[in-house]
N, C-alpha and C positions, 0 to 999 in steps of 0.2 A: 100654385102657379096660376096666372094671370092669359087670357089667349085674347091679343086683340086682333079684328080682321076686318078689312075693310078696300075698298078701290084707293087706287094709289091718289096723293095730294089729298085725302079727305080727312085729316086733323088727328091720323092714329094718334101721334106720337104727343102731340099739343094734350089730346088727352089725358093720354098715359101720365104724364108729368100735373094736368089740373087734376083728376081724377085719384092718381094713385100713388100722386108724390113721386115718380118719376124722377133722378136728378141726372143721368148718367146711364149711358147705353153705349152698348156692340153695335156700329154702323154698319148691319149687312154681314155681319160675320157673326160667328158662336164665340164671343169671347169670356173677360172675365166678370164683366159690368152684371149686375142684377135685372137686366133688361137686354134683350134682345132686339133690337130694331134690324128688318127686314130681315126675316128668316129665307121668304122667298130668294133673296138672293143667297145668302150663305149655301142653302141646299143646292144654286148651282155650281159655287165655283169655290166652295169650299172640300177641300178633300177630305172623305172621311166624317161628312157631316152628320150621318146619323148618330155614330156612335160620339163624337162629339155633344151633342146635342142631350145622348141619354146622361150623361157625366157629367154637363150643364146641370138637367133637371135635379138630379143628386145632390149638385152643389147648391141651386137653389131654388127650392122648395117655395116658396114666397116668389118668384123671379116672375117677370112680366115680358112677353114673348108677340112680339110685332109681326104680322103677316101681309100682305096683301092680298087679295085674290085675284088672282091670275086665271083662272077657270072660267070666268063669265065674257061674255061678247064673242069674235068671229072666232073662228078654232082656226091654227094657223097648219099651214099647208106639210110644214115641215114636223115630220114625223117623230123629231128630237125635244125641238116646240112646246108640242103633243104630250112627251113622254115627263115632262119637265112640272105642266101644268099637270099632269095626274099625279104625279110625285109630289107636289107641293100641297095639291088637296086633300090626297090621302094624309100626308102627315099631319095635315091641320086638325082632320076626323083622331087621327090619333093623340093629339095632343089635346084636343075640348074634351072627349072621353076623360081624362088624368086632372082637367083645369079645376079648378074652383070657381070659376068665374069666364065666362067668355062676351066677351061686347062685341059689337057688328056698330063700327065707326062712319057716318054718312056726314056731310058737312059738319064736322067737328061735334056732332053730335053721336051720343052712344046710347047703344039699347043694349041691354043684357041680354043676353041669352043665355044665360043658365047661372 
């Protein structure tokens, strides 16, 4: 598996597709597609998304997993927010631990990180 992360609009996905052949993604949700695009939201308003998510990885070993990060700039007032943005980064630490490959996505440019 594949972990891309990066500030939102900054070319995850353009990558994903120049970079890793890319043809077809999950919009936001844990579907069936070989790509995940925006996990971050899936973990919020998807029910049941972790265990989802592990039954993804199972299914595909090879799969490429879109993030954003939501953790960096003001911290928001709202304690829910809060809970949302630690949830999303902790999973991200859990899923680059498992990746093969993680890039960190900045104007459509990628740097590996592992």
């Amino acid at each position: 598996m594949v972990l891309i992360v990066g500030g939102a609009a900054q070319g995850k996905r353009e990558f994903a597709r120049r970079e890793l052949g890319v043809a077809a993604w999950s919009d936001g949700v844990i579907g069936a597609e070989n790509c995940i695009d925006g996990l971050h939201r899936a973990l919020r308003h998807q029910p049941e998304a972790e265990a989802l998510l592990e039954r993804w990885l199972a299914e595909h070993p090879d799969g490429v997993i879109i993030c954003d990060e939501v953790g960096c700039g003001v911290v928001p007032m709202d304690r829910e927010e809060r809970a949302w943005r630690e949830h999303v980064g902790r999973a991200c630490c859990r899923l680059a631990e498992r990746a093969a490959a993680v890039y960190r996505v900045t104007c459509g440019l990628g740097v590996r990180l592992k």
